[in-house]
C-alpha positions in Angstrom: -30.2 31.7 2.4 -29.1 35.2 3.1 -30.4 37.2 5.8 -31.9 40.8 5.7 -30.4 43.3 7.8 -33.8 43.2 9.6 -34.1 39.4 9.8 -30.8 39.5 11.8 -32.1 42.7 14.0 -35.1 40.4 14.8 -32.8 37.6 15.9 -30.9 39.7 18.0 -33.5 41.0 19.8 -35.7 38.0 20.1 -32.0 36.1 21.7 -31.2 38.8 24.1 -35.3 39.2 25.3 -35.9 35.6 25.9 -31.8 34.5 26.9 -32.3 38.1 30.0 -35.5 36.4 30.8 -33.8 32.7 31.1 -30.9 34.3 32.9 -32.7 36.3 35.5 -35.2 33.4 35.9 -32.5 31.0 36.7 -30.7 33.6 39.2 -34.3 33.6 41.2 -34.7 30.0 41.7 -30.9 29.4 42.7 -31.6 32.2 45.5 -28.6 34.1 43.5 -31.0 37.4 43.2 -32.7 40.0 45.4 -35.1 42.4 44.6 -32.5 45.4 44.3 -29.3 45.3 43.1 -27.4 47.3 45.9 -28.5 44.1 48.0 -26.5 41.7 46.5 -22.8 41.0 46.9 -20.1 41.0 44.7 -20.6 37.3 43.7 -24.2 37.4 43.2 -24.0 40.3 41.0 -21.3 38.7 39.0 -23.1 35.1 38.8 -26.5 37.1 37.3 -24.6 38.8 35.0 -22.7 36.0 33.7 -26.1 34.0 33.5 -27.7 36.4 31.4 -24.8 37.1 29.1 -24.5 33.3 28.5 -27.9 32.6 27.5 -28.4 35.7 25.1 -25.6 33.9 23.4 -27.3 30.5 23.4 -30.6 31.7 22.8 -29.2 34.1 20.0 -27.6 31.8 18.5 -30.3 29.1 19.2 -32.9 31.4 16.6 -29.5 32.0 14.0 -29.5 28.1 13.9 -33.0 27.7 13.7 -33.4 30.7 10.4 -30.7 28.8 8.4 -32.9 25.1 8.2 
């Protein structure tokens, strides 16, 4: 099946909204987060990003998987 141009917008945006709300989510409950960025250290700030990049990826790519069956 091949994929409209707004199909794949969709997926893109659907991936990053829910895989920032995983990552963030998961950076609260491992006490890696505070309230305001300036109050978090190198690490931490590094950890959040990193957990939030990697599941826009999975959850991206989660929808792309789930449009082709």
């Amino acid at each position: 099946m091949i994929a409209e141009t707004f199909e794949i917008l969709m997926m893109i945006a659907f991936g990053t909204l829910a895989g920032t709300g995983i990552g963030l989510v998961i950076g609260f409950v491992a006490k890696k987060q505070k309230s305001e960025w300036p109050a978090m250290t190198r690490e931490e700030r590094i950890i959040n990003v990193i957990l939030v990049i990697v599941f826009c990826v999975i959850c991206t790519a989660g929808l792309g998987f789930y449009y082709l069956l």
